[in-house]
Backbone as ProteinMPNN parsed JSONL, in Angstrom:
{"seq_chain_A": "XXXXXXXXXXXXXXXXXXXXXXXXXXXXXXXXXXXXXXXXXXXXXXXXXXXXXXXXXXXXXXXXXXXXXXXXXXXXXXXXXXXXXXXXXXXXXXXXXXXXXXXXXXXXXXXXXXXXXXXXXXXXXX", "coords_chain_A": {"N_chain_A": [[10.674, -2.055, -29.054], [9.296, -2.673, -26.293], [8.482, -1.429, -23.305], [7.588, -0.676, -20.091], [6.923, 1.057, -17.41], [6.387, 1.359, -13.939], [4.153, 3.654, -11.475], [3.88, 5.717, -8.574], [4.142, 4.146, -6.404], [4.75, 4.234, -2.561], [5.25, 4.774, 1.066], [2.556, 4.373, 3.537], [-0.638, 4.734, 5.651], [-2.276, 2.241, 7.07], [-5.639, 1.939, 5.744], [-5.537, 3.795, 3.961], [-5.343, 5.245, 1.023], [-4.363, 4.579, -2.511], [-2.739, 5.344, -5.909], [-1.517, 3.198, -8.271], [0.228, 3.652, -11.27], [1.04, 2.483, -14.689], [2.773, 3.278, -17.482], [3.229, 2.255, -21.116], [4.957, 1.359, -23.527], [6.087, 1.02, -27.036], [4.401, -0.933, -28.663], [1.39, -0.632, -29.763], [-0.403, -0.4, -27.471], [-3.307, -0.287, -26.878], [-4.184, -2.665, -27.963], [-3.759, -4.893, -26.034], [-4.009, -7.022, -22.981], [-3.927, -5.933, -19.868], [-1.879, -6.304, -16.705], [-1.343, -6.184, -12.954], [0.461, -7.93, -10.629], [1.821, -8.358, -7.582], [4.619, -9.358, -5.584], [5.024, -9.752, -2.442], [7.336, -9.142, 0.683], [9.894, -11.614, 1.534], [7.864, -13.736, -0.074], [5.958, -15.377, -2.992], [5.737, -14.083, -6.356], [2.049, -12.875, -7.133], [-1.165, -12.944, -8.132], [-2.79, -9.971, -9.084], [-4.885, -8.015, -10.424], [-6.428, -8.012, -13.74], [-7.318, -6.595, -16.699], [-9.418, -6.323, -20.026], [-7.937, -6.361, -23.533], [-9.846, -4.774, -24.617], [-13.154, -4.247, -24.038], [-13.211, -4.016, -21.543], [-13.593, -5.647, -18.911], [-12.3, -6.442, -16.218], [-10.604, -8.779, -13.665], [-10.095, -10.0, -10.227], [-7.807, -10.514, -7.745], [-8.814, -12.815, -4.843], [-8.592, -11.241, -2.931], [-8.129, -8.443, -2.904], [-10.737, -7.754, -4.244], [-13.324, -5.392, -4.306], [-12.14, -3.728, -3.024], [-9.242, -2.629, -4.472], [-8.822, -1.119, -7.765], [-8.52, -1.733, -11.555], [-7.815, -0.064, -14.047], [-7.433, 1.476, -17.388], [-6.286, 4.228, -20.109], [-6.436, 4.216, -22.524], [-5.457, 6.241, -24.709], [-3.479, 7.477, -23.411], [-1.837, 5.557, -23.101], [-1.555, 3.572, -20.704], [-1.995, 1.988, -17.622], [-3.789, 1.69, -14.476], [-3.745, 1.295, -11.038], [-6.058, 2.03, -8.831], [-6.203, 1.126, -5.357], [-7.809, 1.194, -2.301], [-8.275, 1.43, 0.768], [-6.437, -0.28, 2.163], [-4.542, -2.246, 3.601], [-2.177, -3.96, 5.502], [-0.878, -6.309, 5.147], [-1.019, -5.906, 2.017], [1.483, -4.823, 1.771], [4.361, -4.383, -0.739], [6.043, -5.364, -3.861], [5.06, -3.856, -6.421], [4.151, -4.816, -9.921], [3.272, -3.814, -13.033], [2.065, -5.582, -15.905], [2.031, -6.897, -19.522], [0.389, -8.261, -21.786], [1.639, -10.8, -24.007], [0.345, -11.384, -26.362], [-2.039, -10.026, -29.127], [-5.349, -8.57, -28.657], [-6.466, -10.633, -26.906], [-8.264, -11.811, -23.708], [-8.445, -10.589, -20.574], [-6.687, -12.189, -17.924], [-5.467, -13.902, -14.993], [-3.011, -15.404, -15.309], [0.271, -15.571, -14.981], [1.763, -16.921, -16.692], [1.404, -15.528, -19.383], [2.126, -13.321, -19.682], [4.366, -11.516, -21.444], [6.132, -8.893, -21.125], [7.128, -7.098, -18.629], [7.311, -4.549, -16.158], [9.787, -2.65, -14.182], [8.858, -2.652, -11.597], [7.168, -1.182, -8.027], [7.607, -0.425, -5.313], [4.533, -0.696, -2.494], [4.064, 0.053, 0.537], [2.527, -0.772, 3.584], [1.615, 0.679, 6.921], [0.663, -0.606, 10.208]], "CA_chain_A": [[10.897, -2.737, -27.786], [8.311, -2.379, -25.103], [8.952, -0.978, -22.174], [6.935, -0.227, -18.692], [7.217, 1.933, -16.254], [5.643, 2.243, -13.207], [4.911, 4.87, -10.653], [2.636, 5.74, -7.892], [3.88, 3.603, -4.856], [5.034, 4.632, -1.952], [4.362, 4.277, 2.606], [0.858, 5.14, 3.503], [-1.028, 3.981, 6.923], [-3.571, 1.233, 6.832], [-7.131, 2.838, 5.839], [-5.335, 4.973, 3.053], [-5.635, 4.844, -1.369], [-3.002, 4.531, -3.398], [-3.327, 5.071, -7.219], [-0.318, 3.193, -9.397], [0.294, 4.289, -12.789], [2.096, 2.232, -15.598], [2.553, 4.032, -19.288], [3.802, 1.41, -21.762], [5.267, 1.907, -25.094], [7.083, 0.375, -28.096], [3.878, -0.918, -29.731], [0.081, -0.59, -29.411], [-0.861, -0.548, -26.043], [-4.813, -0.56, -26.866], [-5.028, -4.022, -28.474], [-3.026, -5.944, -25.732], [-4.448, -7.245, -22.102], [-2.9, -5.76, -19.11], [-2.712, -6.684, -15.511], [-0.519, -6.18, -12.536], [0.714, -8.478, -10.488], [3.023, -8.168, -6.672], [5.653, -9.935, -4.846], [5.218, -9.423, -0.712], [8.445, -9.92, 1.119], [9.992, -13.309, 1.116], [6.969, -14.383, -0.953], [6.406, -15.23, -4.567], [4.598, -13.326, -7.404], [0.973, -13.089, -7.203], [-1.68, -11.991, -9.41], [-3.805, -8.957, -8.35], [-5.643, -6.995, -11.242], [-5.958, -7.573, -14.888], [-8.351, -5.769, -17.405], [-9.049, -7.132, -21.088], [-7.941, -5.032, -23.898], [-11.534, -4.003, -25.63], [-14.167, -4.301, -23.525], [-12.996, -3.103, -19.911], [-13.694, -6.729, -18.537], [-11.636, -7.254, -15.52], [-10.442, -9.862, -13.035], [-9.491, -9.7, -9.358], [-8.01, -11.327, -6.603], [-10.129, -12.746, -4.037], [-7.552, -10.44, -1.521], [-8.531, -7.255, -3.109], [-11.802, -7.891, -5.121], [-13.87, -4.369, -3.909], [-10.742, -2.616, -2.393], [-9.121, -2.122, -5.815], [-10.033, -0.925, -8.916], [-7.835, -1.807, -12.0], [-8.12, 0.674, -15.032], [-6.979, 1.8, -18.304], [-6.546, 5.019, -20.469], [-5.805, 3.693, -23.933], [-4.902, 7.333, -25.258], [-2.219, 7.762, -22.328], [-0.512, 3.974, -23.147], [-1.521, 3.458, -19.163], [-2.874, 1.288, -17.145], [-3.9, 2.218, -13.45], [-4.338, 0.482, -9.856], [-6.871, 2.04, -7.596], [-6.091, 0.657, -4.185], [-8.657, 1.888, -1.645], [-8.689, 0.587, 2.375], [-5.289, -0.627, 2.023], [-3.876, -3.554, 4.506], [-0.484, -4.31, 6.02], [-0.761, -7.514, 4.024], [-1.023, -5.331, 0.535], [2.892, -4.428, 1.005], [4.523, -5.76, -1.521], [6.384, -4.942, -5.25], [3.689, -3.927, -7.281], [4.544, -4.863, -11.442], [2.505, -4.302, -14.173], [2.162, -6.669, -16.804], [1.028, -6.589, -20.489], [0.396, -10.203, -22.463], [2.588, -11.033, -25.287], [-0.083, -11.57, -27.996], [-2.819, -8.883, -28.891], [-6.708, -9.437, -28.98], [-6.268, -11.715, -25.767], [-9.123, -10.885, -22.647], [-7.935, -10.39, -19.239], [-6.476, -13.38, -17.3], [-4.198, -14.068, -13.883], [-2.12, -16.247, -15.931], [1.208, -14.672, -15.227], [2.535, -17.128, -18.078], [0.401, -15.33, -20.227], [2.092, -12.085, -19.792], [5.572, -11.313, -21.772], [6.57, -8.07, -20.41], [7.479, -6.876, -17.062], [7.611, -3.216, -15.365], [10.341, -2.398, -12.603], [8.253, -2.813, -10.055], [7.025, 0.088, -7.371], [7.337, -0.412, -3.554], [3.984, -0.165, -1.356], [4.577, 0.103, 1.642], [1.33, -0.244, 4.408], [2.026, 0.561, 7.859], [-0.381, -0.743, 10.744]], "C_chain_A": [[9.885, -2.239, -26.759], [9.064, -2.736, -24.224], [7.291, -0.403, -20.854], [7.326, 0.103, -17.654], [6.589, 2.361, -15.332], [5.729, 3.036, -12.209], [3.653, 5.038, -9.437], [2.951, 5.173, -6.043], [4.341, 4.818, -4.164], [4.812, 4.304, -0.127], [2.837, 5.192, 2.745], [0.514, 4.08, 4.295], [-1.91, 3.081, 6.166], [-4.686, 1.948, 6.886], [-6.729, 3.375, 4.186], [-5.391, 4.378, 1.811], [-4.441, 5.286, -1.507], [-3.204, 4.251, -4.802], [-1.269, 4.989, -7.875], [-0.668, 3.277, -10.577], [1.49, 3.453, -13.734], [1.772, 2.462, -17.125], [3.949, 2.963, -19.772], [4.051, 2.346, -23.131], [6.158, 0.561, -25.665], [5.953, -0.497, -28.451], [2.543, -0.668, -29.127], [-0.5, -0.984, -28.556], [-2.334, -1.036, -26.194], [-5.062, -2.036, -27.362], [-4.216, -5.386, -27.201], [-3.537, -5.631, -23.867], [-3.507, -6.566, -21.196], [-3.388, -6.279, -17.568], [-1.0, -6.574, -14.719], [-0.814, -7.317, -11.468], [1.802, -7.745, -8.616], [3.427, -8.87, -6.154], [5.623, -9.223, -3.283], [7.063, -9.765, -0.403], [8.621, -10.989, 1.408], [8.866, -14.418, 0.443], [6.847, -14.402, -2.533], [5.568, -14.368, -4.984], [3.36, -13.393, -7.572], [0.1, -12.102, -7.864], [-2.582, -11.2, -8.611], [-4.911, -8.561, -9.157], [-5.703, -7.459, -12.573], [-7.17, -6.814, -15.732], [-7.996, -6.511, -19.034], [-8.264, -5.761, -21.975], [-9.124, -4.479, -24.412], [-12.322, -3.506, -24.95], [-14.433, -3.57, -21.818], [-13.103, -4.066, -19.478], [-12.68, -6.757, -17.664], [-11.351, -7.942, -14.754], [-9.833, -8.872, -12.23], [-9.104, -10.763, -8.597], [-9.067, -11.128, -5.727], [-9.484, -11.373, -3.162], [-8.252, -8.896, -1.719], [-9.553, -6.929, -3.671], [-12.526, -6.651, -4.226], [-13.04, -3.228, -3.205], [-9.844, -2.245, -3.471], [-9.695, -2.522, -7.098], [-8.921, -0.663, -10.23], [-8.448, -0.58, -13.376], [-7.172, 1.062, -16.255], [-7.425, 2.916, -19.535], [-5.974, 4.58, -21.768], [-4.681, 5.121, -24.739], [-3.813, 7.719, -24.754], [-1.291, 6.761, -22.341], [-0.733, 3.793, -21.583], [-2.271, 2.946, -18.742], [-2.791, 1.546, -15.452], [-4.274, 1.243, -12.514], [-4.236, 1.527, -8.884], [-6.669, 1.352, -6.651], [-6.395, 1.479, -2.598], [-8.869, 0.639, -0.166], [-7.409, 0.066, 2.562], [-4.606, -0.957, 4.003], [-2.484, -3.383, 4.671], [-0.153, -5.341, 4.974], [-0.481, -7.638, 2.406], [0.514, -4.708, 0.41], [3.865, -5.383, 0.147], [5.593, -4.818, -2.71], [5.191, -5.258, -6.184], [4.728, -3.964, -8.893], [3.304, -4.808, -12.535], [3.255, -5.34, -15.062], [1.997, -6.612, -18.506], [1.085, -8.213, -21.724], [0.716, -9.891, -23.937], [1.582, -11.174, -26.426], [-1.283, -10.565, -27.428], [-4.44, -9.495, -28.989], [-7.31, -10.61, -27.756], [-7.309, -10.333, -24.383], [-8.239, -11.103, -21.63], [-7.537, -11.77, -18.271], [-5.306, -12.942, -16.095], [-3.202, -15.035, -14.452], [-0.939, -15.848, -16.116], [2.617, -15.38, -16.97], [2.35, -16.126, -19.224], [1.152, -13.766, -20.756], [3.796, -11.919, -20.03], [6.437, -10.353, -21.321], [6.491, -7.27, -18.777], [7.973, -5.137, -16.958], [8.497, -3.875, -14.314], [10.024, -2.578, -11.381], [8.31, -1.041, -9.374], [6.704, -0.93, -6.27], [6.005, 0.083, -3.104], [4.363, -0.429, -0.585], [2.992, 0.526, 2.777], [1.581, -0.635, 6.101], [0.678, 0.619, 8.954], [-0.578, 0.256, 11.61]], "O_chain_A": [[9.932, -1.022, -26.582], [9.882, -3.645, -24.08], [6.234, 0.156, -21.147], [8.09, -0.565, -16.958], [6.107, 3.492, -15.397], [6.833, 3.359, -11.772], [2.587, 4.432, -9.549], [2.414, 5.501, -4.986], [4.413, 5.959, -4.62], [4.022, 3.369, 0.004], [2.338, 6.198, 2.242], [0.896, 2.921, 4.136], [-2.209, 3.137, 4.973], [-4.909, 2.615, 7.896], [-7.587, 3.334, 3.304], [-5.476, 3.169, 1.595], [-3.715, 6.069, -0.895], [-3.726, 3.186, -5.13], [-0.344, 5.798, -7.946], [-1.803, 3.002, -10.967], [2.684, 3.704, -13.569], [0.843, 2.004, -17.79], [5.06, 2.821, -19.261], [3.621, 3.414, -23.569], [6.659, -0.414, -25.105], [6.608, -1.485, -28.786], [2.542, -0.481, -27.91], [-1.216, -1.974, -28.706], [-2.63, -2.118, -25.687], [-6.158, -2.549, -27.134], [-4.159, -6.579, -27.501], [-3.513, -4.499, -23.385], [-2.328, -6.519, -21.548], [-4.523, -6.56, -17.183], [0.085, -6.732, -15.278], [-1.967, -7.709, -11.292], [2.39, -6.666, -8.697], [2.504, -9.644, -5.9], [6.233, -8.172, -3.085], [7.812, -10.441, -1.107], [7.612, -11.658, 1.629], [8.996, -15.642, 0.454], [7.477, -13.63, -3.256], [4.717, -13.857, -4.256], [3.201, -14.23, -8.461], [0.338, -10.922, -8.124], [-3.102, -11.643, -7.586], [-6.013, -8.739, -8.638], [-4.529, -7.322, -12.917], [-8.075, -6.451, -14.98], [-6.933, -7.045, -19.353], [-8.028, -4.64, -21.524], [-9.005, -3.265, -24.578], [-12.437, -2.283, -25.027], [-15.333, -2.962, -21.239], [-11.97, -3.945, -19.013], [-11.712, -7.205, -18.277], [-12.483, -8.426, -14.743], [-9.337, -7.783, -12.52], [-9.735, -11.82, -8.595], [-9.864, -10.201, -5.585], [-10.307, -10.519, -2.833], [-8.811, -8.301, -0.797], [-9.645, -5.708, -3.8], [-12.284, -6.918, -3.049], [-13.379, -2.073, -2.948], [-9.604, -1.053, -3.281], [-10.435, -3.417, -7.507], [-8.355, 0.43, -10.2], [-9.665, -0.41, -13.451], [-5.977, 0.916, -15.997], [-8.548, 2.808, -20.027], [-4.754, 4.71, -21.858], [-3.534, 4.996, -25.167], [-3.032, 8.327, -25.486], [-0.183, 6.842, -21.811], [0.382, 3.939, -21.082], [-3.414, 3.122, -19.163], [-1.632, 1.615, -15.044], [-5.03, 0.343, -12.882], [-3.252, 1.952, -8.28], [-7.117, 0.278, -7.054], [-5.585, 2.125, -1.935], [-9.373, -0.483, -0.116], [-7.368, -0.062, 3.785], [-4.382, -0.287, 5.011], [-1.771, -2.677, 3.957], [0.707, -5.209, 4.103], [-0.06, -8.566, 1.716], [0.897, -4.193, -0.64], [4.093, -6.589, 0.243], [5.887, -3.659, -2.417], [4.617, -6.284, -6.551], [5.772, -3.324, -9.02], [2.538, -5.748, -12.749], [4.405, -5.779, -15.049], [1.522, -5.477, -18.534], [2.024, -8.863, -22.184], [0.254, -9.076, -24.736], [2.075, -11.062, -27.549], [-1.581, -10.27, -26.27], [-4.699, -10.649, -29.328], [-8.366, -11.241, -27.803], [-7.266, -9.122, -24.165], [-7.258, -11.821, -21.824], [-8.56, -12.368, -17.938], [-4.509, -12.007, -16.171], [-2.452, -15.438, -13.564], [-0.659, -15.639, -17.297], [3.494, -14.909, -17.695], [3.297, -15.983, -19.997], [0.899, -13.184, -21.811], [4.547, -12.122, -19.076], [7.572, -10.749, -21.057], [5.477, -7.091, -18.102], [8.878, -4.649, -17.635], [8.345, -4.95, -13.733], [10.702, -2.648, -10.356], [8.966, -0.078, -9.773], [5.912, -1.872, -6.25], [5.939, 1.31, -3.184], [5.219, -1.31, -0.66], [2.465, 1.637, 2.832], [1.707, -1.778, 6.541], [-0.198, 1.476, 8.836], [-1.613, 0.301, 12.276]]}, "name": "protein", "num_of_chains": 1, "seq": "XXXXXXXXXXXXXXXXXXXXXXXXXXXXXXXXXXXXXXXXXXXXXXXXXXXXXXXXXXXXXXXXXXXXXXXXXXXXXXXXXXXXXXXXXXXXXXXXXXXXXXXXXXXXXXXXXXXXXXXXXXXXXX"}
């Protein structure tokens, strides 16, 4: 059964970095795309980050494209979001993601993506 867990949020002024952390398990993390994804208040789910699995290849929103920096440690089952300069606009429920079939590159396609982390609270205060 795969499972995700992430960790990392927390409040932090506008200007400040914030590095989330989600370590997956229950099967082979290295062959399968990941990407997170957050929910603002009263807003829907939007895609932020993803990375492929092979190659390092990843996608951004336009919102954060040079202000974070999505990553992955294959040996650790973990996938990481860098979030550097950090906005009022960036609070939100941060979720990783990881896409239901393996061998698949990096996409915002939240269809695309079978499992779901808990979510982690940022929190960016102006």
């Amino acid at each position: 059964q795969v499972q995700l867990v992430e960790s990392g949020g927390g409040l932090v002024q506008a200007g400040d970095s914030l590095r989330l952390s989600c370590v997956a398990s229950g099967r082979t993390f290295s062959t399968y795309g990941m990407a997170w994804f957050r929910q603002p208040p009263g807003k829907e789910r939007g895609f932020v980050a993803a990375i492929s699995w092979n190659d390092g290849s990843t996608l951004y929103a336009d919102s954060v494209e040079g202000r974070f920096t999505i990553s992955r440690d294959n040996a650790k089952n973990t996938v990481y979001l860098q979030m550097n300069s950090l906005k009022p606009e960036d609070t939100a429920v941060y979720y990783c993601a990881e896409r239901a079939r393996r061998y698949y590159s990096a996409s915002s396609d939240s269809s695309v993506y079978d499992y779901w982390g808990q979510g982690t609270q940022v929190t960016v205060s102006s």
